[in-house]
C-alpha positions as CSV (number, residue, x, y, z in Angstrom):
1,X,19.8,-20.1,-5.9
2,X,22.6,-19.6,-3.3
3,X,22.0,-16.0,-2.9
4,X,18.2,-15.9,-3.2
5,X,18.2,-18.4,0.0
6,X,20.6,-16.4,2.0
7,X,18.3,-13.3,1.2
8,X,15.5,-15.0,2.1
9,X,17.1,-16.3,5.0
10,X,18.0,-13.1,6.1
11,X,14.8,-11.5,5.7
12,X,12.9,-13.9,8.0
13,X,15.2,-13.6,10.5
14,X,15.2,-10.0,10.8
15,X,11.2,-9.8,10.5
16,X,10.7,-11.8,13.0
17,X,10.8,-9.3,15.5
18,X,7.8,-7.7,13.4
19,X,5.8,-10.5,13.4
20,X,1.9,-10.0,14.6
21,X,1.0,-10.0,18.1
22,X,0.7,-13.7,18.9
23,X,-2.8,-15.2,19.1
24,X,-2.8,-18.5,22.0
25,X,-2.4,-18.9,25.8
26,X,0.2,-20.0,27.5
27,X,0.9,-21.0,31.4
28,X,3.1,-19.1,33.9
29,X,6.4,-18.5,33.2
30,X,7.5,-20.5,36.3
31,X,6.5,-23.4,34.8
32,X,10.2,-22.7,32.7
33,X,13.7,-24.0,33.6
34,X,15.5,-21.6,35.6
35,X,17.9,-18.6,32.7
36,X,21.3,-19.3,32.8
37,X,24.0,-17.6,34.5
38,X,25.6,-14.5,32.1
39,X,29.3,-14.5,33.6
40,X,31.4,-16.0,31.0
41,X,30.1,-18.1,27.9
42,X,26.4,-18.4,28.4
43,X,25.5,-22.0,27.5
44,X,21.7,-21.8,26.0
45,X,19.1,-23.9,25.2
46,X,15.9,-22.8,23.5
47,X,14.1,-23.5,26.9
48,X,16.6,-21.7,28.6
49,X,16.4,-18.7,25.8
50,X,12.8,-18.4,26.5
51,X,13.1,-18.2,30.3
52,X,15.8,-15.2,30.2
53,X,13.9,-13.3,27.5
54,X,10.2,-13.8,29.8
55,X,12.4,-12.4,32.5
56,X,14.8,-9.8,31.1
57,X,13.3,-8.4,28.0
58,X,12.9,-4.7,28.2
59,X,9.7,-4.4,26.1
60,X,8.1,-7.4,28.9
61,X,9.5,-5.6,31.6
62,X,7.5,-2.3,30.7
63,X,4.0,-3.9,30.2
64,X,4.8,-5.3,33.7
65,X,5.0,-2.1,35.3
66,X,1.4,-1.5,33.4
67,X,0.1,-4.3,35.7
68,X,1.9,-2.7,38.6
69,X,-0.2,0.0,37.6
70,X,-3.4,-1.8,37.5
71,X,-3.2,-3.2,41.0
72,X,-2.4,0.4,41.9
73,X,-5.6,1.9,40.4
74,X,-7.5,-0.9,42.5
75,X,-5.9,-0.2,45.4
76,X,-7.2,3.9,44.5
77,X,-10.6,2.2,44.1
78,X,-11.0,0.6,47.5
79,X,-9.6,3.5,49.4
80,X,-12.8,4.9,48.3
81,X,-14.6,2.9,50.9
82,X,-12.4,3.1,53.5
83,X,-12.2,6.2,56.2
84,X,-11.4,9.7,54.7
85,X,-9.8,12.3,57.6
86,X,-8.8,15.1,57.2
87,X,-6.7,17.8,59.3
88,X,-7.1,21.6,58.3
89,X,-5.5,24.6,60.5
90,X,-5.8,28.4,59.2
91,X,-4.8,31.9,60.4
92,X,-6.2,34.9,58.6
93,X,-5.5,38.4,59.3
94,X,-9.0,40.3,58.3
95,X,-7.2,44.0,58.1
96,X,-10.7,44.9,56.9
97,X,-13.8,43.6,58.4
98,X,-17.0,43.0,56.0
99,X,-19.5,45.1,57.1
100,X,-23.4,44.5,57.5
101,X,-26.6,46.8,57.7
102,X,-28.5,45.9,61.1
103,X,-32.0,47.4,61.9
104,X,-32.8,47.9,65.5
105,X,-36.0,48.9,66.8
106,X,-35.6,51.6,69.0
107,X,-37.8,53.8,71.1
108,X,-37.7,56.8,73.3
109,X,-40.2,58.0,76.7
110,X,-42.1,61.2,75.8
111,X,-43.1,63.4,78.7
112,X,-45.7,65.6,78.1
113,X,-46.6,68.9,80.0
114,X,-49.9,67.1,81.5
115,X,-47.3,64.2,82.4
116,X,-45.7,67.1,84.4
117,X,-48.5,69.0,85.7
118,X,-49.8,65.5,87.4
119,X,-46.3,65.1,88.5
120,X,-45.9,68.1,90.2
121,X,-49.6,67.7,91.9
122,X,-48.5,64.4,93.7
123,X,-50.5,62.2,91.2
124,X,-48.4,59.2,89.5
125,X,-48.4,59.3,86.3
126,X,-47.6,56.6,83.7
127,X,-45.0,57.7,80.7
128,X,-45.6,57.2,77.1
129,X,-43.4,56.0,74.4
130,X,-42.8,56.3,70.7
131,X,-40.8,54.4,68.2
132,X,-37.6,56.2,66.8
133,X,-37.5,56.1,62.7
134,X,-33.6,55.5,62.4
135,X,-32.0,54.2,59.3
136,X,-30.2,50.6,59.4
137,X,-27.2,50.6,60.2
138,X,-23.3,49.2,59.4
139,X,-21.7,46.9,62.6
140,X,-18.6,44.9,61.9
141,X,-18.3,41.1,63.4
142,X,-15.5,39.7,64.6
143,X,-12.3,40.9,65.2
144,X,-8.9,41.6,63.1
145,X,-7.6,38.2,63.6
146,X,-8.7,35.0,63.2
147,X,-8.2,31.1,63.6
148,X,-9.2,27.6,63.3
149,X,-8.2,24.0,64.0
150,X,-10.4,21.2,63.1
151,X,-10.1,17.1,62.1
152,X,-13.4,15.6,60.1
153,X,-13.9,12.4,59.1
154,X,-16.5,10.7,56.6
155,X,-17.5,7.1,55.9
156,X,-18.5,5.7,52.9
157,X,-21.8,4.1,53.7
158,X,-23.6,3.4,50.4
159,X,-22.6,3.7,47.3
160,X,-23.9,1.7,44.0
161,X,-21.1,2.5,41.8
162,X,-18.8,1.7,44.6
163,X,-19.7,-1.9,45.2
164,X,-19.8,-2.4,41.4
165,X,-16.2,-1.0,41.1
166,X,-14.9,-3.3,43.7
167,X,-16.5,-6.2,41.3
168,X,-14.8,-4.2,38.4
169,X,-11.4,-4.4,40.3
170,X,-10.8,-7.7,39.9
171,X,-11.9,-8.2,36.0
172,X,-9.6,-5.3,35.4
173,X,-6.6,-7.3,37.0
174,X,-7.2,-9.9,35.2
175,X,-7.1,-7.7,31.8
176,X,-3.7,-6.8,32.7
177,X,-2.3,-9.6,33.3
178,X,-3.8,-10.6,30.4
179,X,-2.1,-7.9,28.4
180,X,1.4,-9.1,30.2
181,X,0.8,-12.9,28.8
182,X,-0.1,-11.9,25.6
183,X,3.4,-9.9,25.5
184,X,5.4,-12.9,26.9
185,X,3.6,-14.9,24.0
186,X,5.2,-12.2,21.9
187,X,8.4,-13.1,22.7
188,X,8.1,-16.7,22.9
189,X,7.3,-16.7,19.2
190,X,9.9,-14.3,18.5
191,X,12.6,-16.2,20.7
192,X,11.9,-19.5,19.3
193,X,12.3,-18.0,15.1
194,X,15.5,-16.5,16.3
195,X,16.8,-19.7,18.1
196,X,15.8,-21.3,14.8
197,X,17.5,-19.7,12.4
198,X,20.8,-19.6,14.5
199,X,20.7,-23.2,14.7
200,X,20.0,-23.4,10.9
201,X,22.7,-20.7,10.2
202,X,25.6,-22.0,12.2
203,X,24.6,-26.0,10.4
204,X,25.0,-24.8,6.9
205,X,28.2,-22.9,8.4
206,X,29.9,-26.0,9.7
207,X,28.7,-27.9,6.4
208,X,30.1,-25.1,4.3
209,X,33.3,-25.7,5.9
210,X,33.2,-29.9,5.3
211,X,32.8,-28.8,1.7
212,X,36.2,-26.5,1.7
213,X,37.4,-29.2,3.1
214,X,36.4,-31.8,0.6
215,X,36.9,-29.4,-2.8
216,X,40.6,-29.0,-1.2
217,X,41.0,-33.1,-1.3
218,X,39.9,-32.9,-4.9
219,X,42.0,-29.8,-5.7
220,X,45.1,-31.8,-4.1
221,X,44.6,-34.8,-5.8
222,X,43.7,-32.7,-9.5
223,X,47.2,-31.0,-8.8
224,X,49.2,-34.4,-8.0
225,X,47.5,-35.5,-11.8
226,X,48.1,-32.5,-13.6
227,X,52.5,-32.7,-12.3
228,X,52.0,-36.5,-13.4
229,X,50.8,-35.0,-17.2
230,X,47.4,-36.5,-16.8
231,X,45.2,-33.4,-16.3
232,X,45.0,-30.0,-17.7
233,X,46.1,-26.9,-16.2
234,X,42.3,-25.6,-17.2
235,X,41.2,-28.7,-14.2
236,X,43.4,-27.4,-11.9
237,X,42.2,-23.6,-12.3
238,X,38.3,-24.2,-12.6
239,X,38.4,-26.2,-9.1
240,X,40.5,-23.3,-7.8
241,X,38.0,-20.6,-8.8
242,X,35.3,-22.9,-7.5
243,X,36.6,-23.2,-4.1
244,X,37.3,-19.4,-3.9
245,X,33.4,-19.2,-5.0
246,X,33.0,-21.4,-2.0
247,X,35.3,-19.3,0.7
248,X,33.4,-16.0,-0.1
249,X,30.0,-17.9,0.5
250,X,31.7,-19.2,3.7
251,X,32.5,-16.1,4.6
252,X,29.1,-14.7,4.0
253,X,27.9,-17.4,5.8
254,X,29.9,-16.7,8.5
255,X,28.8,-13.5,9.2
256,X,25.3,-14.5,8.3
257,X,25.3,-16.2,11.4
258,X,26.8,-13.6,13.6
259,X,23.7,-11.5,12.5
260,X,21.5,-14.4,14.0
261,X,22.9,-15.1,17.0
262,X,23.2,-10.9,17.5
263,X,19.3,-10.8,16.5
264,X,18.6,-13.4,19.0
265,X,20.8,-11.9,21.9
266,X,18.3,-8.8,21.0
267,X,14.7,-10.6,21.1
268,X,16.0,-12.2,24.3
269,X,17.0,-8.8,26.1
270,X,20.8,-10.1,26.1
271,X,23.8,-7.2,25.8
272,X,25.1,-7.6,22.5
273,X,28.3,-8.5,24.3
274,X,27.7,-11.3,25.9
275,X,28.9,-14.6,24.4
276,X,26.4,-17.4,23.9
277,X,26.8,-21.1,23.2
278,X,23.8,-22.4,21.6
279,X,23.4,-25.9,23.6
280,X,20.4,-27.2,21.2
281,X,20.8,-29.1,18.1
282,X,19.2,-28.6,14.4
283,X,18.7,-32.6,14.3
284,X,17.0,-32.0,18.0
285,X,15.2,-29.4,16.4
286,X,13.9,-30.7,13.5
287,X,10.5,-32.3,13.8
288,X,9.3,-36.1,13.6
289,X,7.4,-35.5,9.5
290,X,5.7,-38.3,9.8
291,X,4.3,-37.8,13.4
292,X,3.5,-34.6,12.8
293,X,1.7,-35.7,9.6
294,X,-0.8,-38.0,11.0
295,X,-1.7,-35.3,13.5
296,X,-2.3,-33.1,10.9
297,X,-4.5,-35.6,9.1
298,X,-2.3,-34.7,5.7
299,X,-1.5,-36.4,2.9
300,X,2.4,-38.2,2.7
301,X,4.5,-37.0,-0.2
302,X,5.8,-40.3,-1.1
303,X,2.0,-41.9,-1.0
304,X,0.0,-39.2,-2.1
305,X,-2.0,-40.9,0.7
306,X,-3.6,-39.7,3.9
307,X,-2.2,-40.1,7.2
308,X,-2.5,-44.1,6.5
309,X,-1.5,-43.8,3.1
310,X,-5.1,-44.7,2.1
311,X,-7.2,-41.3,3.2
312,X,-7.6,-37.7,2.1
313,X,-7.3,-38.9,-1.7
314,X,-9.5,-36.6,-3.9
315,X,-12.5,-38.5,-5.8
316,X,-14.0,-38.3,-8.8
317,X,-15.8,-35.2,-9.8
318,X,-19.8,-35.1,-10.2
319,X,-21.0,-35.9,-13.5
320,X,-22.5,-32.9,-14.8
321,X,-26.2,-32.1,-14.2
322,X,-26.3,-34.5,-11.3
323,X,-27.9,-33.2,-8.3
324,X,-24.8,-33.3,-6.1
325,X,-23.0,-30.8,-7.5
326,X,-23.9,-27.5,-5.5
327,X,-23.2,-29.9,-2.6
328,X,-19.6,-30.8,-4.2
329,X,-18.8,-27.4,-4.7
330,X,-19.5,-26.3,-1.1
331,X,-17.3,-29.4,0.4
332,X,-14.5,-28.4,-2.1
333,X,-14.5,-24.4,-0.9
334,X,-14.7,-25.9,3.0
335,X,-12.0,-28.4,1.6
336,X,-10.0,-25.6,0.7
337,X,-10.6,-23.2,3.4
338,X,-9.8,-26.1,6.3
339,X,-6.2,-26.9,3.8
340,X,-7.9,-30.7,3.5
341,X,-8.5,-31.1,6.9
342,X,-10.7,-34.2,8.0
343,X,-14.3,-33.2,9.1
344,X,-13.6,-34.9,12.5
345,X,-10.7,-32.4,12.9
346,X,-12.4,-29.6,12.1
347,X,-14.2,-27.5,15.0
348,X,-11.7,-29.4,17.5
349,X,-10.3,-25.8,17.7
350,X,-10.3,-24.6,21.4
351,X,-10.9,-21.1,21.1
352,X,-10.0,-20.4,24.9
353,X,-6.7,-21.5,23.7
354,X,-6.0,-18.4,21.9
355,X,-5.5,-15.3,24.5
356,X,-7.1,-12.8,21.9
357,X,-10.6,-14.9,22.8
358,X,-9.9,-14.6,26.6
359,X,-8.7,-11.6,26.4
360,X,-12.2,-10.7,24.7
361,X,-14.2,-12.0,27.3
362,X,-12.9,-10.2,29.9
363,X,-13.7,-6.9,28.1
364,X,-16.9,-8.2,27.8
365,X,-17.3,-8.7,31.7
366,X,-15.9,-5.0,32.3
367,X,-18.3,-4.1,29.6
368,X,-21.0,-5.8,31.8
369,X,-19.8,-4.4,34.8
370,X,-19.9,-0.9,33.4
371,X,-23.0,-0.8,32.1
372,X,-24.5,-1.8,35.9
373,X,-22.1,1.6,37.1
374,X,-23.9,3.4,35.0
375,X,-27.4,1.9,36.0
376,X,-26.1,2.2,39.6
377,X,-25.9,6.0,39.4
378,X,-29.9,6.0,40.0
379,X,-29.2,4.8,43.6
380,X,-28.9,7.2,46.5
381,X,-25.6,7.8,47.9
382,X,-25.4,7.3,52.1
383,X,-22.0,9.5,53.9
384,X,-21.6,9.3,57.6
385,X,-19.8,12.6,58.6
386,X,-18.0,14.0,61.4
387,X,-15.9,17.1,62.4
388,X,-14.1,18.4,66.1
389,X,-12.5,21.7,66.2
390,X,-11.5,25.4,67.5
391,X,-12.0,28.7,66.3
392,X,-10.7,32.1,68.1
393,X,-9.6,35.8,67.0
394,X,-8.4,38.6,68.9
395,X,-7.4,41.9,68.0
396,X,-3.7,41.3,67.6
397,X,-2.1,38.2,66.1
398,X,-0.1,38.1,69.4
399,X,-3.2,37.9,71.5
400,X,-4.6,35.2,69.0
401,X,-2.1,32.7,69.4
402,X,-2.1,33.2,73.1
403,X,-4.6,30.3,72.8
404,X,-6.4,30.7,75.9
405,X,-8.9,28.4,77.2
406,X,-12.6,28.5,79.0
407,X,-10.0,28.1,82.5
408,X,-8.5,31.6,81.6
409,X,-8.7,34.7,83.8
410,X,-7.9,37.9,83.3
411,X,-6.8,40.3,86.0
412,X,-10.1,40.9,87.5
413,X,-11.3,37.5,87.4
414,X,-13.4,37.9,84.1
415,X,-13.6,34.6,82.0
416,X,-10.9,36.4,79.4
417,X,-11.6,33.1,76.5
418,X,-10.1,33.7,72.7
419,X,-10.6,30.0,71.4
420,X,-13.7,28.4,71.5
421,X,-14.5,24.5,70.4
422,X,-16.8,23.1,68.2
423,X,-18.4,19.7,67.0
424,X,-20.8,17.9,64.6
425,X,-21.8,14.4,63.7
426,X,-24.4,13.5,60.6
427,X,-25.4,11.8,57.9
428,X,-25.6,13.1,54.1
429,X,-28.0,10.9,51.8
430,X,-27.8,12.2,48.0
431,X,-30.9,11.1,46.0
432,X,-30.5,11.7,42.0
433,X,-33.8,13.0,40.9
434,X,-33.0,14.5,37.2
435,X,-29.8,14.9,35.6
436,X,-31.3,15.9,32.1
437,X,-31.1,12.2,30.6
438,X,-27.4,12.0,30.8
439,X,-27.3,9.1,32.7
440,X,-29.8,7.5,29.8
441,X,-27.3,8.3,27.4
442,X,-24.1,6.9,29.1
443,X,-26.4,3.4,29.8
444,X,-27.2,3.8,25.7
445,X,-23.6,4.2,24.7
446,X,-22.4,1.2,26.9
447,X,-24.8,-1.0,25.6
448,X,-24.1,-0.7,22.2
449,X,-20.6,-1.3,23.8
450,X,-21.8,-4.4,24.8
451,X,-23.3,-5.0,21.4
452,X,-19.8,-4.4,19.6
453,X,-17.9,-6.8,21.7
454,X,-20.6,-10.2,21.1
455,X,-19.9,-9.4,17.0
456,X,-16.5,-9.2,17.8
457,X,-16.5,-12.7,19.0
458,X,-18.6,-14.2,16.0
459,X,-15.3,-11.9,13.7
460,X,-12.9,-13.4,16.2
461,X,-14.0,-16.8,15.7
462,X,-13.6,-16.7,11.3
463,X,-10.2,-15.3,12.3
464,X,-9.0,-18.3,14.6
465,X,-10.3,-20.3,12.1
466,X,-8.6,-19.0,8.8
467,X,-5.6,-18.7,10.9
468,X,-5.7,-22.1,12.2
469,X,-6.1,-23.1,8.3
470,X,-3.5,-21.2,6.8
471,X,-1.1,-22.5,9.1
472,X,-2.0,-26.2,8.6
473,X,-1.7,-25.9,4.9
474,X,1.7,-23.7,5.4
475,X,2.9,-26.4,7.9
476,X,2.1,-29.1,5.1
477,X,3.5,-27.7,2.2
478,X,6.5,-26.8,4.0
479,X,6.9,-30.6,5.2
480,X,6.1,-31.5,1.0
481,X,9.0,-29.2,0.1
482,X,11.4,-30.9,2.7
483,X,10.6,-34.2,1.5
484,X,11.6,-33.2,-1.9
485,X,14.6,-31.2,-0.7
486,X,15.7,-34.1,1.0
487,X,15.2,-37.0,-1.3
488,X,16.9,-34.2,-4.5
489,X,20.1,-33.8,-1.4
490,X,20.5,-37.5,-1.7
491,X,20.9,-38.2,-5.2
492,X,22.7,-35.0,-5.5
493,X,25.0,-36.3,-2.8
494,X,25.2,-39.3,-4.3
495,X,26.0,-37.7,-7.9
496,X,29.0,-36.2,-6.2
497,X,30.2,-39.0,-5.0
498,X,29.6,-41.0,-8.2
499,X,31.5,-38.4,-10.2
500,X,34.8,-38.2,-7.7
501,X,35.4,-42.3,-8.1
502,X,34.5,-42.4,-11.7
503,X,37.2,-38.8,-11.6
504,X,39.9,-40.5,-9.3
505,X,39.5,-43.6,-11.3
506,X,40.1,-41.4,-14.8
507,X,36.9,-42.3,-16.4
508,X,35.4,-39.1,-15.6
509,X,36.1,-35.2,-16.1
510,X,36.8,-32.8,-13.7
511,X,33.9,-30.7,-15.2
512,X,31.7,-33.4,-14.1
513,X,33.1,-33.3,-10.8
514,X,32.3,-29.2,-10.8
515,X,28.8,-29.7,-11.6
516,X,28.2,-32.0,-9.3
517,X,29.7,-30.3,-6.5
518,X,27.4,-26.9,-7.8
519,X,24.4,-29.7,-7.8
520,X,25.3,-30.7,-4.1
521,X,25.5,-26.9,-2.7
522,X,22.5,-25.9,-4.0
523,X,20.2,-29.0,-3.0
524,X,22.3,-28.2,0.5
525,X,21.5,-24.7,0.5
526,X,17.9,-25.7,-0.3
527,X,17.5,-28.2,2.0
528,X,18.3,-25.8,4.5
529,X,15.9,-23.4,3.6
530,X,13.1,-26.1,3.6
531,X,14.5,-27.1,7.5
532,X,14.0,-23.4,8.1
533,X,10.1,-22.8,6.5
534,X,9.1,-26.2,8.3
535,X,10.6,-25.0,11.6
536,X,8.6,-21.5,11.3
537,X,5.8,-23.0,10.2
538,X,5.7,-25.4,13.2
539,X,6.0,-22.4,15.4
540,X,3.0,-20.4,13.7
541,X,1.1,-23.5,13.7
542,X,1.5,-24.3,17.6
543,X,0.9,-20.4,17.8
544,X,-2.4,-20.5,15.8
545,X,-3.8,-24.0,17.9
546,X,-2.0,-22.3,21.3
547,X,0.2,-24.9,21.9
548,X,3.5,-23.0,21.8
549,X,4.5,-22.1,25.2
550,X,3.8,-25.9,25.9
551,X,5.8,-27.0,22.7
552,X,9.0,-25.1,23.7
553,X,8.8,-26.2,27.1
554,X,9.3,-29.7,26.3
């Protein structure tokens, strides 16, 4: 029994670090006491445990930086709308000019002998002409080198998918921070199981070592009667071999809870190195059965009663072939389903509780949002534009970065110019006419988008539900089995004390003794284990209602 607890223990202290992503909301992490210093002996509460591991574990740290980089991608989204300029300068060196055919119509004067006969006679005489057949031909433009210096601006003026993406902006902030809570949840839950099972590890450690202590009385006292003649050397050995037994499970034990407090140090983001002091206390820990039983409407184990003793009792079944019993059979499977929860309880669930559900509804927003984008790509897009500038060339580079203006001269007082400016204002208005039905398409896939996320919710819904049952009826078979381990501790404690007066007296045999003290460890080392399901329990069960970021905070 011994060993199967302390594998069991084990095992559920080292998984939970694997344990699903958690499924409520919680509030800010402000809201928690200040971490504690780490110079020295770090004094730690589980409130305190929580608050360093929201602030310092690595895993939280990194989704943050995804939310940095949400607000970053909405800042890219707004700079959409916001002035674009630009500044561009180039140089080119055009070592061989493009040439182009030009076609010019030219035409020549014929004179003609009777042109020059009236000519010579004194008589005016008008000249003909005749158009020239030449070929087009090749002329370069420009010259070798050439430049330009200009600045444009544009404005965003109207832009459908624009305004929706500012709306988007905000919904997909919200996502991530969304994303970041459900990661603090994360460790909350994981925290909180560690923090458990240290305290339950380092109580059944310090009991272990009362019960050294106490087998060493008896051992003392079994020696003083076996000198006197009064006991047998086989008394003396079996308590001997016992309480070796006992030193190697105190041993185990001890490092058992030097894996705990090292597997908490890890969920919390602590350096292994660091010492801790755990400040809470099982007792503290350990939650009010009876309390918690009437809010969970369940039967006592003692009673067999409801939460007043007198409720949740099963009834008689139907008689058979009475019309009730499809009915019966339906409230039984609901019965079951719910763990016996009272039909006033049930559908008190609130849903906006759990962060999956919120979390879901703001996909469905962007999912809204996205679908409009693509409806919005129908609209006509609206640009102001601008630009101011220079171009020049010249035939060397030397001549071209001479930059002379309209105010130059050259020696003979010719205008000698190279750089010339430039400058246009407009608008641009792009009007979609056909884009060969993609834009139908996209608007087709993001409805059934739409679609997918509403089933989701009904899906969502069955989930929170079964989970919200499964951890009742966990949480209440837990709290059975710790009523039982309790009540089987006490008689087993007080068997063991029974036996050593009826063995210090000499009525009784020290085998008696032995078997009691076995009795006593195990309903110890069980009672422990129940301490430990009801405590993980409680935390799944404030993790399936979303109550457990307010639950550690108190």
């Amino acid at each position: 029994m011994n060993t199967l607890f302390r594998t069991r223990f084990l095992l559920a202290a080292a998984l939970s670090a694997a344990v699903p992503r958690a499924l409520l909301a919680q509030t800010s992490p402000s809201a928690l006491p200040a971490a504690p210093p780490t110079a020295g002996t770090m004094p730690l509460s589980l409130q305190q445990a929580v608050s360093y591991a929201i602030q310092n574990k690595s895993t939280l740290l990194a989704t943050r930086l995804g939310e940095a980089t949400a607000a970053a991608k909405v800042g890219e989204i707004k700079s959409a709308g916001l002035p674009q300029v630009n500044v561009a300068s180039t140089i080119s060196d055009n070592f061989k000019l493009q040439k182009s055919l030009v076609s010019f119509p030219l035409s020549q004067t014929v004179l003609t002998q009777s042109d020059l006969a009236a000519a010579q006679a004194g008589t005016q005489q008008v000249l003909g002409t005749q158009q020239l057949a030449l070929p087009p031909q090749p002329f370069a433009f420009g010259l070798q080198y050439a430049g330009n210096a200009s600045a444009s601006v544009s404005q965003l003026l109207f832009d459908g998918s624009y305004l929706i993406g500012l709306k988007a902006a905000k919904v997909y902030t919200e996502l991530a921070k969304k994303q970041t809570q459900q990661a603090e949840i994360d460790v909350v839950e994981q925290v909180s199981k560690a923090y458990y099972s240290t305290l339950v590890a380092r109580s059944r450690l310090a009991l272990l070592a009362r019960n050294v202590q106490r087998l060493d009385t008896v051992l003392n006292q079994t020696q003083k009667v076996f000198k006197a003649g009064f006991a047998e050397k086989l008394d003396v050995d079996r308590l001997r071999v016992q309480r070796n037994n006992l030193v190697v499970e105190q041993q185990k034990a001890q490092r058992l809870t030097e894996l705990s407090l090292g597997l908490l140090k890890f969920q919390m983001g602590l350096p292994q190195q660091q010492n801790i002091q755990l400040t809470d206390s099982l007792s503290a820990a350990v939650v009010d059965a009876g309390a918690l039983r009437q809010r969970l409407g369940a039967a006592s184990f003692n009673t067999g009663g409801g939460a007043d003793g007198l409720g949740a009792v099963p009834t008689a079944p139907a008689a058979p072939g009475s019309d009730n019993t499809a009915a019966q059979n339906r409230l039984d499977q609901q019965n079951a389903l719910s763990g016996g929860q009272p039909t006033a309880a049930r559908g008190a669930i609130n849903y906006n509780n759990r962060i999956e559900f919120s979390t879901l509804e703001t996909q469905q927003a962007l999912a809204g949002l996205d679908l409009r984008n693509r409806q919005a790509g129908a609209y006509p897009r609206l640009v102001l534009t601008g630009a101011y500038g220079f171009t020049g060339s010249a035939n060397t580079a030397g001549d071209l970065l001479a930059f002379r203006g309209p105010s130059s001269r050259n020696s003979a007082g010719f205008v000698n110019q190279n750089w010339f400016g430039f400058g246009n204002v407009g608008l641009s208005l792009q009007v979609p006419v056909f884009d060969g039905f993609r834009r139908k398409y996209l608007v087709q896939q993001t409805r059934i988008q739409q679609q997918t996320i509403e089933r989701g919710f009904e899906t969502l819904k069955q989930s929170i539900d079964l989970q919200d049952a499964q951890s009742r009826t966990t949480l209440i078979n837990a709290l059975d089995v710790l009523d039982n381990q309790k009540a089987n501790l006490d008689l087993a404690t007080d068997v063991a004390r029974v036996t050593r007066i009826k063995f210090n007296a000499g009525v009784g045999s020290n085998l008696e003794v032995i078997t009691a003290e076995t009795d006593l460890r195990s309903a110890q080392t069980n009672y422990y284990g129940a301490i430990y399901d009801v405590l993980v329990a409680k935390v799944d069960r404030d993790k399936a209602t979303g109550e457990l970021f307010n639950q550690v905070k108190k």
